[in-house]
N, C-alpha and C positions, 0 to 999 in steps of 0.2 A: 522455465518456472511455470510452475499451474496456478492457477488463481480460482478461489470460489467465493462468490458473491452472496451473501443470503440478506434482503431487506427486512431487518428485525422490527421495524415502525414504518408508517408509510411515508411517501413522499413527501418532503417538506419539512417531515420532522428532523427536528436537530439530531445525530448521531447514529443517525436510521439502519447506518448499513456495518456489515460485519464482511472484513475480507480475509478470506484464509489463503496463504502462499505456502512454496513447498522452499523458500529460499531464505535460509535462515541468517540473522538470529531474530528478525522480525518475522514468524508466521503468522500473526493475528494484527490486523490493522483496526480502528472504528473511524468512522466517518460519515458524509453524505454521497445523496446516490440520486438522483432524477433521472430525466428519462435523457437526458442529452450527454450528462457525465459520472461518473463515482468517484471519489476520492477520499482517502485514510493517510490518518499519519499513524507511527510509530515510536515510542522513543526507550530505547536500553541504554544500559551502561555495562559497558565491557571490561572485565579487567587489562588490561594493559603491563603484565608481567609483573615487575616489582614497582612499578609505577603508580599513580592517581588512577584512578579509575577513565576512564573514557567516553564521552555523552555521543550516543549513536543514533540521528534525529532521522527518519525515512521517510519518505511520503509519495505514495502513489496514485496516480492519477491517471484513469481512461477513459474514454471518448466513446460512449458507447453506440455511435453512426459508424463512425470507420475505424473502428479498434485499438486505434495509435493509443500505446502507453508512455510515459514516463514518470520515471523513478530517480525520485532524488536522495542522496543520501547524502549527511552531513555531518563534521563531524567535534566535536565541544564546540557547535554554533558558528564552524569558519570554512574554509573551504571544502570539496567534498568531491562527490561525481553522479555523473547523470547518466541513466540508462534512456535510451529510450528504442523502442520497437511497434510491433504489431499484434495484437491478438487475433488467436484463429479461435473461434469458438467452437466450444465439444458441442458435440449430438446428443440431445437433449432424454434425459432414460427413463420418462415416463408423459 
């Protein structure tokens, strides 16, 4: 999965940061961002066939010293699963 980070407010401010991912059905997360972590949540609802609909709660969170991510996803508010890994960061294009 790719992640881009863009801090839309500065530091501090409530909702500052915007994360785009390439791993759907969550691409767009809002959240906070400082200099030691960033973190967004997400929340859809999925159809669920001929079913209720489905609450798809996400939340990501990374460590921006040593890259560790995790990812939580949850699902109508009960059990769920967790990813979690490394980011390598891209070479920077300007």
């Amino acid at each position: 999965m790719s992640v881009l980070v863009t801090f839309m407010l500065p530091v501090g401010a409530p909702k500052n940061v915007q994360i785009k991912t390439s791993k759907a059905p969550c691409y767009e997360f809002l959240g906070e961002g400082d200099e030691m972590k960033i973190e967004g949540s997400c929340v859809r609802f999925l159809k669920n066939g001929t079913g209720p609909q489905m609450k798809m709660a996400t939340t990501l969170t990374i460590d921006r010293h040593s890259g560790a991510f995790e990812q939580i996803v949850q699902f109508n508010d009960k059990g769920g699963l967790v990813h979690t890994g490394h980011c390598i960061p891209a070479k920077k294009m300007f």
